[in-house]
C-alpha positions, 0 to 999 in steps of 0.5 A: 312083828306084832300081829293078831289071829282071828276069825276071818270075815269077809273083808278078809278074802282079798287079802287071803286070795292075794296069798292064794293067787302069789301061791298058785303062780310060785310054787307047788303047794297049791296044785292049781294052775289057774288064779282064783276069782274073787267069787270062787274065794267067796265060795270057798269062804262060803262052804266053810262057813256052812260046814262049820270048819274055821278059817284064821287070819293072821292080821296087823295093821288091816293087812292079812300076813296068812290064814289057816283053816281045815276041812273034809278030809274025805266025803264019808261020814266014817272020817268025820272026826278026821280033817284035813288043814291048809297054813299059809303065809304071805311071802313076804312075811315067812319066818316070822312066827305066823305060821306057829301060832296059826297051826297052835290056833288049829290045832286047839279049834280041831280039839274044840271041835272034837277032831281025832286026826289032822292031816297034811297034804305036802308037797314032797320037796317042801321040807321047810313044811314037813319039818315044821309040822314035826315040830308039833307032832305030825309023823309021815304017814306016806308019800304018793309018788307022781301024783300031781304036775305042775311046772312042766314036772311030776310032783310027789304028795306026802301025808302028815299026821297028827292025832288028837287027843280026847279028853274023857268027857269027849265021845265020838257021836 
């Protein structure tokens, strides 16, 4: 399948909340239990914009097959070089490579934004996620037991690491 990655716009966001909403509604890798309004997806795409933190679509024939983006990690400034990254894919389009090359596209903005750390926030069951993060390098840093529910069920929540690293000319400021 041929498909291109590239900064999203605007146009983009309905594609990218019909990912979101199939997501909210089917499994547990976004703990929400409500859909989102297109409003609340143009505010996230807003803040993103303001932060200067990426949003990627993967994109073939004006069709969004999946996205990727990061963000704060935590709200202190000490964690400024530390963000934390969301990957998803259309159902319908799994499998496909998408996926790789969106967390390939991740991976280079967070170095050209001087990022030290990424980190992944995953649904402990979700060892098709874990595994794949592996394959780029991010090692289990921990698992919070119980600390979501959805679908009548405790979820566990399992931290992934990846740090970057900076060439010589880079400096934290």
């Amino acid at each position: 399948m041929e498909f291109q990655i590239r900064k999203a716009s605007k146009a983009d966001l309905p594609g990218i909340l019909e990912i979101v909403n199939h997501e909210i509604q089917h499994s547990a890798s976004i703990y929400d239990y409500a859909e989102r309004s297109l409003e609340q997806q143009t505010a996230w795409f807003q803040e993103k914009q303001n932060n200067h933190y990426p949003v990627w679509v993967a994109e073939t024939k004006h069709q969004i097959l999946g996205f990727g983006t990061y963000g704060i990690f935590r709200p202190k400034e000490g964690y400024k070089f530390c963000v934390e990254h969301s990957i998803y894919i259309h159902h319908e389009h799994q499998g496909k490579g998408i996926g790789k090359q969106m967390m390939t596209q991740l991976i280079r903005s967070a170095q050209e934004q001087n990022i030290h750390s990424m980190i992944a926030g995953i649904d402990a069951s979700n060892q098709g996620s874990i595994n794949f993060h592996k394959q780029f390098g991010f090692i289990e840093t921990g698992t919070l037991k119980e600390v979501g529910f959805k679908f009548g069920k405790w979820l566990d929540l399992t931290f992934m690491q990846l740090t970057l690293p900076l060439s010589t000319t880079q400096h934290p400021h």
